[in-house]
KELUM-953281 format. One record per residue: x, y, z of N, C-alpha, C in turn; residue in one letter. Coordinates in Angstrom, 1 decimal, decimal comma, padded with zeros to 4 digits. Layout:
<tivos>
    n.xx    n.yy    n.zz   ca.xx   ca.yy   ca.zz    c.xx    c.yy    c.zz  res
       X       Y       Z       X       Y       Z       X       Y       Z    A
...
</tivos>
This chain:
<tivos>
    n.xx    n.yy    n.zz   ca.xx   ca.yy   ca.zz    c.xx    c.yy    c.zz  res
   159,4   261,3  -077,7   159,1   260,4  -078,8   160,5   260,0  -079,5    X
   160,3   258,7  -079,6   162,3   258,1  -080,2   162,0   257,9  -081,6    X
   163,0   258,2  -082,1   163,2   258,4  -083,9   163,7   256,9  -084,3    X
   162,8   256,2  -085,1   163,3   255,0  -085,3   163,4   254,9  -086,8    X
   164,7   254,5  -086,9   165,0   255,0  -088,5   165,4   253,7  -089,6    X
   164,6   253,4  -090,5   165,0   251,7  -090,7   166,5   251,7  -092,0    X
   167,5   251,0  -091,9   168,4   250,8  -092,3   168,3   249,4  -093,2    X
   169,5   249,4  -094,3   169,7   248,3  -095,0   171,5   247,8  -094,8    X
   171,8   248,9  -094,2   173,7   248,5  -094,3   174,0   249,2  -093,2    X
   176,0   248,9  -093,4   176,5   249,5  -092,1   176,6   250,6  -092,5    X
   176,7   251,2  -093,3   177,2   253,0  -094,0   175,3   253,5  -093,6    X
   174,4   253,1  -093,9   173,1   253,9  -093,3   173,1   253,8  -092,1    X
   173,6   252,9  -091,0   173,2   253,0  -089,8   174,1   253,9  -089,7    X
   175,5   254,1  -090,0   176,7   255,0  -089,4   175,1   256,5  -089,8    X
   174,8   256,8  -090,6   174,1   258,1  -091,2   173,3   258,4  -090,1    X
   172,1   256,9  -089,9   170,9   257,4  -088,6   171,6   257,8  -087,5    X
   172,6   257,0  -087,0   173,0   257,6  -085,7   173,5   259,0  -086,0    X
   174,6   258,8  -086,9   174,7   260,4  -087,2   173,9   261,5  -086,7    X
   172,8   261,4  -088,0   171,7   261,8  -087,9   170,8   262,4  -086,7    X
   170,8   261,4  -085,3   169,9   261,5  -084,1   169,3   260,2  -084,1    X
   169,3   259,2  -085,1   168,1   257,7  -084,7   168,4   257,4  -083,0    X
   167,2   257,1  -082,8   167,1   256,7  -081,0   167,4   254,7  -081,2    X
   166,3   254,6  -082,8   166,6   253,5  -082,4   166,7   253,2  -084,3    X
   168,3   252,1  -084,3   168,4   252,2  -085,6   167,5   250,4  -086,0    X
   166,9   250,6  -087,3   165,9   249,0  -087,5   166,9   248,5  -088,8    X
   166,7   247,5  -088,8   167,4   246,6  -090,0   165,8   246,1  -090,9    X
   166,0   245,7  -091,7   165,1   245,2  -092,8   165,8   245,3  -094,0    X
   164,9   244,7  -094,9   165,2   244,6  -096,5   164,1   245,1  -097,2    X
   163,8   246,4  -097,8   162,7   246,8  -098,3   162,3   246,1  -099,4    X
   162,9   245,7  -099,8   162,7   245,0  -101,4   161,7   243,5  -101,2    X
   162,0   243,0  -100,0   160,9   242,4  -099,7   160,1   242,6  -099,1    X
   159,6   244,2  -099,0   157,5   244,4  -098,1   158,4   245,2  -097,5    X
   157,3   245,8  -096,6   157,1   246,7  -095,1   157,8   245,8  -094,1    X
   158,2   244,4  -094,0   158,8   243,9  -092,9   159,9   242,9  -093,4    X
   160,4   243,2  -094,4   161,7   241,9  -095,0   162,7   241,8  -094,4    X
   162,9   240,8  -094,2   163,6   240,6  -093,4   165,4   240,8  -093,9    X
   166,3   241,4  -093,3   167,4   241,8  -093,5   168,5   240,2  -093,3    X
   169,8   239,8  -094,4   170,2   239,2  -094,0   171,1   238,7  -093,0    X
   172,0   237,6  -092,7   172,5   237,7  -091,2   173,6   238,9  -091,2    X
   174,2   238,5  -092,8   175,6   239,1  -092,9   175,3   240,6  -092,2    X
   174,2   241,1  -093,2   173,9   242,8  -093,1   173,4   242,9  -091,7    X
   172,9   242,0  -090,8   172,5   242,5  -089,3   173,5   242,2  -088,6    X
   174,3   241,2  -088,8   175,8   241,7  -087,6   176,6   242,5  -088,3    X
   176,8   242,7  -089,1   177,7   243,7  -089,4   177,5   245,4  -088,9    X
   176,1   245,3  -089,0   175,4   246,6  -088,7   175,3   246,6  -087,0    X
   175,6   245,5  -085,8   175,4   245,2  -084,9   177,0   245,6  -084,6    X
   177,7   244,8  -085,0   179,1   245,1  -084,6   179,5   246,9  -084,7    X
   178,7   247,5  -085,8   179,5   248,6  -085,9   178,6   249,8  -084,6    X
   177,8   249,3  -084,2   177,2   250,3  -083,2   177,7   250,8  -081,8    X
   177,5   251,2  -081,8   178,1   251,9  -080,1   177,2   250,9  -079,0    X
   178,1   250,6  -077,5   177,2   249,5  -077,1   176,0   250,5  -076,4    X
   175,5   251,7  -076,5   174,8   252,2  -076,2   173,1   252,5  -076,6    X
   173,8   251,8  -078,1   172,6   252,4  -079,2   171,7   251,0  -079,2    X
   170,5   251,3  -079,8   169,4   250,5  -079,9   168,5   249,6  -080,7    X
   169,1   248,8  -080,8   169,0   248,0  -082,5   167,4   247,3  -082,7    X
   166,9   247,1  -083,7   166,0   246,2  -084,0   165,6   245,7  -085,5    X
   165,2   244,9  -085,5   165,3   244,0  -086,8   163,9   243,5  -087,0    X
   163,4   243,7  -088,3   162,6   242,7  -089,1   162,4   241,7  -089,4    X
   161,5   240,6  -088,8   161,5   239,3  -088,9   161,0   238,6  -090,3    X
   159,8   239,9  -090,5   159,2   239,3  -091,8   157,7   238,8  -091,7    X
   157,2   238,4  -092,3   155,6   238,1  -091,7   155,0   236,8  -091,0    X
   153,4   237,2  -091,0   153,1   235,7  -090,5   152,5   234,8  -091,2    X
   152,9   234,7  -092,2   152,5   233,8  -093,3   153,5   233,0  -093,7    X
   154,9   233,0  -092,6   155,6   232,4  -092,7   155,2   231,0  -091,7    X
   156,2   229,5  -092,0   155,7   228,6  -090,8   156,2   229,7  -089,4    X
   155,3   229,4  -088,5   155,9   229,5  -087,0   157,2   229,1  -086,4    X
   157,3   227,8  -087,2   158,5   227,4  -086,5   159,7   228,1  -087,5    X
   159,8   228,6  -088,5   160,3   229,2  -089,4   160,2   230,5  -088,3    X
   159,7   231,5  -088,0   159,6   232,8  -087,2   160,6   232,6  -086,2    X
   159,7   231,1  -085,3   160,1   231,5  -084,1   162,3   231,5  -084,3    X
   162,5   230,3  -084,9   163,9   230,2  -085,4   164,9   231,0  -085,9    X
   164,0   231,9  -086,7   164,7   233,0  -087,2   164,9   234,1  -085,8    X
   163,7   234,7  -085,2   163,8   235,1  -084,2   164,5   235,1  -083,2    X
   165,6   233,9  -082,8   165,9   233,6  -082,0   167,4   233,8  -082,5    X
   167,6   233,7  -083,8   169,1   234,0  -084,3   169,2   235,6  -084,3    X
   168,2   236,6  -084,5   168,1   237,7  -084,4   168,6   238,2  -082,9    X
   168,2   237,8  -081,7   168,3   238,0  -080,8   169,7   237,2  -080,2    X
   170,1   236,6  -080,7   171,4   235,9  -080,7   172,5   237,2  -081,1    X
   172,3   238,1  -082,0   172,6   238,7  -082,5   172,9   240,1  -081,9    X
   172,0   240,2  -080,9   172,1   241,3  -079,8   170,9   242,8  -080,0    X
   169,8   241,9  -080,8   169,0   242,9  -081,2   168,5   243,0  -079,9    X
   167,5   244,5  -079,7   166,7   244,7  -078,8   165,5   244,7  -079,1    X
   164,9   244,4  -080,1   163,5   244,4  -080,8   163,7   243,6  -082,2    X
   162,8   243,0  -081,7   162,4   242,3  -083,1   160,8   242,7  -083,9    X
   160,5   242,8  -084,8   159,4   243,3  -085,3   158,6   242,1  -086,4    X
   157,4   241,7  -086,0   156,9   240,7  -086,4   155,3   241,3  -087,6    X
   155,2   241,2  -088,4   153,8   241,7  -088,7   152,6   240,6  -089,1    X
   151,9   241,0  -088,6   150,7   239,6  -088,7   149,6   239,9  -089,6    X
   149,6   238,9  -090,6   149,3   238,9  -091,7   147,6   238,3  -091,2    X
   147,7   237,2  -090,6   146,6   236,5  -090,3   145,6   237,4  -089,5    X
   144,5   236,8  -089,8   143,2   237,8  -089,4   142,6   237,2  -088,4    X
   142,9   236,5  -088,4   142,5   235,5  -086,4   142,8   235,7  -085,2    X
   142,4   236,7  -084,5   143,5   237,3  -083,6   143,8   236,0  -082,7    X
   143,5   234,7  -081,9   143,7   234,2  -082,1   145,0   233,0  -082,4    X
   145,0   232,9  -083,1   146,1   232,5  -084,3   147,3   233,3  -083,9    X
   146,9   234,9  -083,9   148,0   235,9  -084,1   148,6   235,5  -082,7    X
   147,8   235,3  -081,3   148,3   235,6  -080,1   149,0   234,2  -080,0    X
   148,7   232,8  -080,4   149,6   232,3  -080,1   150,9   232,3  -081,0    X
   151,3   233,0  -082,1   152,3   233,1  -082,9   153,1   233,8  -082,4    X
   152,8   235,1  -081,9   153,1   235,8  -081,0   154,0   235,5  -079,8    X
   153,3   234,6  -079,0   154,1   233,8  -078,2   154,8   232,5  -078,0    X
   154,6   231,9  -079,6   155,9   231,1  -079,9   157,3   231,9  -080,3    X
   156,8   233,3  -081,1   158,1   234,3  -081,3   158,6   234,4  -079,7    X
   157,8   234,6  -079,0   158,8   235,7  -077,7   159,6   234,3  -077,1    X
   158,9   233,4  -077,0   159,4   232,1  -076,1   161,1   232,0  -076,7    X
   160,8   231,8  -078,2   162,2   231,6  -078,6   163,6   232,6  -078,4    X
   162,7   233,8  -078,8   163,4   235,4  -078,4   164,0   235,3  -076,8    X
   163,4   234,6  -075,7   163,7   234,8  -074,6   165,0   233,7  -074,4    X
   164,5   232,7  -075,2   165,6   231,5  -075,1   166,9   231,9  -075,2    X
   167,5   232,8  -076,3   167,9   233,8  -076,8   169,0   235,0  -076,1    X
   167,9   235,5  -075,7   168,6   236,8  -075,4   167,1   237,5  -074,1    X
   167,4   237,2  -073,2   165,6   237,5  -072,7   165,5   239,0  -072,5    X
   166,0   239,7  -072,7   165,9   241,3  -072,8   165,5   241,4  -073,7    X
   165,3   241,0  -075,0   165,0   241,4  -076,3   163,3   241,2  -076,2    X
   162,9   242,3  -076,8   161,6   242,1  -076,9   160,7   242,2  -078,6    X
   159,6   241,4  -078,9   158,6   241,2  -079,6   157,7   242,7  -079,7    X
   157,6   243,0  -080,9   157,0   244,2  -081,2   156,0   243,4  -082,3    X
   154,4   243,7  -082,2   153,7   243,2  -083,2   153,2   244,4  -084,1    X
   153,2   244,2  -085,5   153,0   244,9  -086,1   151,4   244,9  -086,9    X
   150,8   245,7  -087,0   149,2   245,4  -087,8   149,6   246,6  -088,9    X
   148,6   246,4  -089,8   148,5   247,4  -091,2   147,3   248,2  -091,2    X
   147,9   249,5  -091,3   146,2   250,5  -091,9   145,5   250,1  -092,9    X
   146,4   249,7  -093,9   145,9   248,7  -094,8   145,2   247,3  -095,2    X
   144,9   246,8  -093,5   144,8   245,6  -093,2   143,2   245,1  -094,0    X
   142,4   245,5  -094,1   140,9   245,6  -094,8   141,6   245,4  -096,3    X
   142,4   246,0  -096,6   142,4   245,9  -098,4   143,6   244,4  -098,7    X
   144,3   244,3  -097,6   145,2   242,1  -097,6   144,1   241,5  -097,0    X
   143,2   241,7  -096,2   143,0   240,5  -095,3   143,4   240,1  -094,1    X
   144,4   241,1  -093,6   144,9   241,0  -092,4   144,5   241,3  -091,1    X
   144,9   240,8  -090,2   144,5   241,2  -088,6   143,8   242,9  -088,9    X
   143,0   243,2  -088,2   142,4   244,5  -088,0   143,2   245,5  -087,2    X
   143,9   246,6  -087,4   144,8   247,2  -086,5   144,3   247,5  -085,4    X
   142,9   247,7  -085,6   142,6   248,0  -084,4   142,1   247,1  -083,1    X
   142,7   246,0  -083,4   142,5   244,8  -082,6   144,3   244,6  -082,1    X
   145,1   245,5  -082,6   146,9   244,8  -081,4   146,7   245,2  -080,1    X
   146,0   246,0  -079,5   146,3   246,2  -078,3   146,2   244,8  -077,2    X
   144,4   244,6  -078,1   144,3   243,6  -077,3   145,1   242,3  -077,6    X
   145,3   242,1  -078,8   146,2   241,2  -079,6   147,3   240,9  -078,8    X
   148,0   242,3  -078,2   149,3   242,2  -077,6   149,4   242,2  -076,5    X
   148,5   243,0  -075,5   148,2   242,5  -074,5   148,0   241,0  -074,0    X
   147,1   240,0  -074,9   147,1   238,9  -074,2   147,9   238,1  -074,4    X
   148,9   238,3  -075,8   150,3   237,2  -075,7   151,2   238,0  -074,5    X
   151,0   239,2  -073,9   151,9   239,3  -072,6   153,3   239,7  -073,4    X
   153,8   240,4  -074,7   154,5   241,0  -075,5   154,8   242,7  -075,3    X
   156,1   243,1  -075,4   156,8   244,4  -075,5   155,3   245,6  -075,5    X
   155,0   245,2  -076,9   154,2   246,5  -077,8   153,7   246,5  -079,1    X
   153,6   247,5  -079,5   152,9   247,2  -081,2   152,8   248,6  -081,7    X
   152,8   248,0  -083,1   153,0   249,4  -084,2   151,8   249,2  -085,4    X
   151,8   250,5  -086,1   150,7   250,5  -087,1   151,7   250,6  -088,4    X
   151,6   250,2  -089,2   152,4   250,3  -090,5   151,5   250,3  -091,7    X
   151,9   250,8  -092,8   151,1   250,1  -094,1   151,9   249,4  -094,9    X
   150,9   248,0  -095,3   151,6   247,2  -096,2   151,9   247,3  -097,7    X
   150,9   248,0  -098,1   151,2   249,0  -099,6   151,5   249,6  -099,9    X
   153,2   249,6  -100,3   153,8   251,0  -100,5   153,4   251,1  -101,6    X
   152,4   252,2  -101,7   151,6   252,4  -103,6   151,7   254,3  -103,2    X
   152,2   255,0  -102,6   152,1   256,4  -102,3   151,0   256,8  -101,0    X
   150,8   255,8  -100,9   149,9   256,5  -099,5   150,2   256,6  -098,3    X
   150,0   256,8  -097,2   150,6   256,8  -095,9   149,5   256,7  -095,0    X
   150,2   256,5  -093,8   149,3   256,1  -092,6   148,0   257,2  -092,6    X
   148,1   257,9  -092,3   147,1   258,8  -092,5   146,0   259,0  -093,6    X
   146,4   258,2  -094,7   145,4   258,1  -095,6   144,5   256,9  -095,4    X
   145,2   256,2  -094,3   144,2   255,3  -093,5   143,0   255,6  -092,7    X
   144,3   255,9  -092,1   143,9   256,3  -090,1   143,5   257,7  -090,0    X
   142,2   258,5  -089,4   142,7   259,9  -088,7   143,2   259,9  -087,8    X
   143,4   261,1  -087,6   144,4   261,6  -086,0   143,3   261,3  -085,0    X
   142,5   261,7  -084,8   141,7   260,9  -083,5   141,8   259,8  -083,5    X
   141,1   259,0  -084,6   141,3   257,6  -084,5   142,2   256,8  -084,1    X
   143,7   257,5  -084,2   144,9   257,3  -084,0   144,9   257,3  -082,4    X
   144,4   258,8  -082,6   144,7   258,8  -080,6   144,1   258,1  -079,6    X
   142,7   257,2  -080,3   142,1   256,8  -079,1   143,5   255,2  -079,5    X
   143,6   254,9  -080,5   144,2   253,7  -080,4   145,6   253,7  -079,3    X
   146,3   255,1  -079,6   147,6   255,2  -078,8   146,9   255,3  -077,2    X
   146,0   255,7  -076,7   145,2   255,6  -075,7   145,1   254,4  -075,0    X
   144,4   253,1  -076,0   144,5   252,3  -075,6   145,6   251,3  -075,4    X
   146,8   251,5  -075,9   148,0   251,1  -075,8   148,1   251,5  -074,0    X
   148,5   252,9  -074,0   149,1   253,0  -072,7   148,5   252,8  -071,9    X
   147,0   252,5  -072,0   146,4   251,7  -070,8   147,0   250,7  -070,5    X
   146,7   249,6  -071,1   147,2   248,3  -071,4   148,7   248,2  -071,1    X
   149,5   249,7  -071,1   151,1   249,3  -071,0   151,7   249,1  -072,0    X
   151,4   249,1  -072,9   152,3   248,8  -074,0   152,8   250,0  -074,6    X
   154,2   249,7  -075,4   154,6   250,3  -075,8   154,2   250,5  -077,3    X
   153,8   251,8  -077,8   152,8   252,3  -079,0   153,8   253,2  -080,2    X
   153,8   252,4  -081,2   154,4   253,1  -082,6   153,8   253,1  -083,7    X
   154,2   254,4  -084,7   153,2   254,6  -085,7   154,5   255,1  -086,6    X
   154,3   254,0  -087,7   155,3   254,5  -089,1   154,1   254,2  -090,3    X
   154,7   253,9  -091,6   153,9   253,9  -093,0   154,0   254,9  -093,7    X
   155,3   254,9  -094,1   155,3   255,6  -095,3   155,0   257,3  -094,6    X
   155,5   257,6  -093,7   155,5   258,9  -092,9   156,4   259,6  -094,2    X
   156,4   261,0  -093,8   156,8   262,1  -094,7   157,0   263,2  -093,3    X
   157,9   264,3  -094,1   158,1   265,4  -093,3   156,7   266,1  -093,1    X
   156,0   266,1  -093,9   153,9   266,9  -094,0   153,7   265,9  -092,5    X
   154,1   264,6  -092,5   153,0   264,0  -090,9   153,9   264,8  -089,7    X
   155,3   265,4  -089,9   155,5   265,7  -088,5   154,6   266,9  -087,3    X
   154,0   267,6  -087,8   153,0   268,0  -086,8   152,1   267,0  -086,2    X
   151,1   266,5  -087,1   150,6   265,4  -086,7   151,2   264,6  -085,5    X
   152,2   264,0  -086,0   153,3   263,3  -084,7   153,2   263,8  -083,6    X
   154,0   265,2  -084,0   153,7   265,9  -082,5   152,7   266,2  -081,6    X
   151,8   265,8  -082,2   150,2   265,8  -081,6   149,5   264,5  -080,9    X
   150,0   263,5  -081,3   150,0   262,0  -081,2   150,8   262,0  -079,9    X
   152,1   262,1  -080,2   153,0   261,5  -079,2   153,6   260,0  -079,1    X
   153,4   259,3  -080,1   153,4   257,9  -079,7   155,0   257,7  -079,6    X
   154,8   256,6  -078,8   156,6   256,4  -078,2   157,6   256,5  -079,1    X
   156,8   255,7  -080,4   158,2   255,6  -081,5   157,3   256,1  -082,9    X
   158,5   257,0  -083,8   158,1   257,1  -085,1   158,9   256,6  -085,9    X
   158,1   255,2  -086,6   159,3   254,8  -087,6   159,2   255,7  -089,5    X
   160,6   255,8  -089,6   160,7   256,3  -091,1   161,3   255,4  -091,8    X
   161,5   255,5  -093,0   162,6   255,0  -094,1   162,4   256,1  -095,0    X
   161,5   255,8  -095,9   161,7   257,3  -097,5   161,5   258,3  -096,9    X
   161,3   258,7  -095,9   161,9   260,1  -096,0   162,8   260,4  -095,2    X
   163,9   259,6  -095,1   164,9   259,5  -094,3   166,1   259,3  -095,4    X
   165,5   258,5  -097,1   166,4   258,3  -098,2   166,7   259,6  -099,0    X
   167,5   259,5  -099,5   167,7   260,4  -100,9   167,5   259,5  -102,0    X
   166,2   259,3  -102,7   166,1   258,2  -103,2   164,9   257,6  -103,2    X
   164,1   256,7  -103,2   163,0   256,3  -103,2   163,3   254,7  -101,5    X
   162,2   254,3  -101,3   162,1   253,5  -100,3   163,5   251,8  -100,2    X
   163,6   251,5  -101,6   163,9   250,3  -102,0   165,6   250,9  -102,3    X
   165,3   251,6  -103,4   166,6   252,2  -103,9   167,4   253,2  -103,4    X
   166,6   253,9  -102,6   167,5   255,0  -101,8   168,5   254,7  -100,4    X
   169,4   255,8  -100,3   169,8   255,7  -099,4   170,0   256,9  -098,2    X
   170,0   256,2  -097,0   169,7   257,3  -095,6   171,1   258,1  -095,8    X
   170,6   259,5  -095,6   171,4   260,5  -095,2   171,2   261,0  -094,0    X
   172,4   261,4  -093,6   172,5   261,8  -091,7   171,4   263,1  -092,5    X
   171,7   263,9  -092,9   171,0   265,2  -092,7   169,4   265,0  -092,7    X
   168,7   264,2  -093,1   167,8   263,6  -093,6   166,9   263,4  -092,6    X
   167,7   262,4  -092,1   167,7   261,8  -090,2   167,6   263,5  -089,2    X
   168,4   264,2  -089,6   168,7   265,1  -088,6   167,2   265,9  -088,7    X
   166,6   266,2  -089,7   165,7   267,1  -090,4   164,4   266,2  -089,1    X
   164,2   265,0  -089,3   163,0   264,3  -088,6   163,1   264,6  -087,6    X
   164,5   264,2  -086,6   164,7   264,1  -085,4   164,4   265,8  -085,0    X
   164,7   266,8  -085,7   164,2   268,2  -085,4   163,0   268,3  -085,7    X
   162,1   267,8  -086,2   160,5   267,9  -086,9   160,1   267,4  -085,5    X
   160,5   266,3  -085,3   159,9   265,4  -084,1   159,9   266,2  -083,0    X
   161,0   267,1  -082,4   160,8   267,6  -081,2   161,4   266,9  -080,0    X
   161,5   267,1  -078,8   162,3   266,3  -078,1   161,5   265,0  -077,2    X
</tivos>
């Protein structure tokens, strides 16, 4: 399971790697579960990484225009990300699959290694959004990387106050049928890492409990990082 640790600068990413991140993410918390980080703060955080390590970035939602995504996405990947992370707001799967595949089209224009990660919300019933339990197939049929479960309401609750653990596992189930690659973050805590370990999903994303600090305002400490990547297991 890879430790994916979301950052806002170059002094946090120096921490996650520190730390053990498998894979370091850029964003801007201050705007949502997916805000998008600016150019300055993503190449600078790009430049400072080892050419080894494994970058990915927040696009932001899909309530943005498409052609607005796909654009952005394609500067991201310009940029030498390996993953881009998209979350889909819209409840049409539909809709979602071709948005989906105007993101990857431009991403490939780009950089064609770089892959489209779709994101759905446990929370999706209380916005209006895509059903989580509908990415597999969602991502499956735009022909896309993989997909993740996140929550969009940082109000204190976490994935699990969604989702149970079974429920979870038939969904990571049906990812790896399908091939896809399967991640589960939202507001995780050091209490879900057994859970985790029980799951297995490819990727666990953190932020707060990776901060000294709260989600927005805090900031990543290597030790912090180090604590998960030991919770997590190898």
């Amino acid at each position: 399971m890879k430790l994916l640790i979301s950052v806002t600068s170059s002094v946090e990413a120096q921490a996650a790697l520190q730390g053990g991140a498998d894979i370091v993410d850029v964003k801007n918390p201050a705007e949502g579960a997916l805000g998008a980080a600016a150019v300055a703060a993503l190449r600078d955080i790009q430049t400072l990484l080892p050419p080894e390590s494994v970058l990915s970035a927040a696009l932001g939602e899909s309530n943005s225009a498409p052609g607005v995504l796909a654009l952005a996405a394609h500067g991201a990947a310009r940029l030498g990300v390996h993953y881009v992370k998209l979350g889909l707001l819209t409840p049409v799967p539909t809709e979602a699959i071709t948005l989906l595949q105007q993101v990857q089209s431009s991403l490939h224009l780009a950089h064609p290694e770089c892959a489209l990660i779709a994101v759905g919300y446990a929370d999706a019933a209380e916005i209006g959004a895509l059903p989580w339990q509908l990415l597999p197939e969602v991502t499956h049929a735009a022909r896309i990387k993989g997909c993740m479960i996140d929550t969009a309401l940082k109000d204190g609750r976490c994935l699990f106050d969604h989702c149970s653990e079974p429920v979870l596992a038939r969904w990571l189930a049906q990812c790896r049928e399908a091939g896809l690659l399967c991640a589960l973050a939202g507001s995780l805590s050091h209490t879900d890492l057994p859970a985790l370990r029980r799951l297995q999903p490819d990727v666990a994303g953190f932020r707060g409990a990776a901060c000294r600090g709260d989600r927005v305002n805090g900031r990543v400490e290597a030790e912090l990082v180090a604590a998960l990547r030991a919770g997590l297991g190898d």
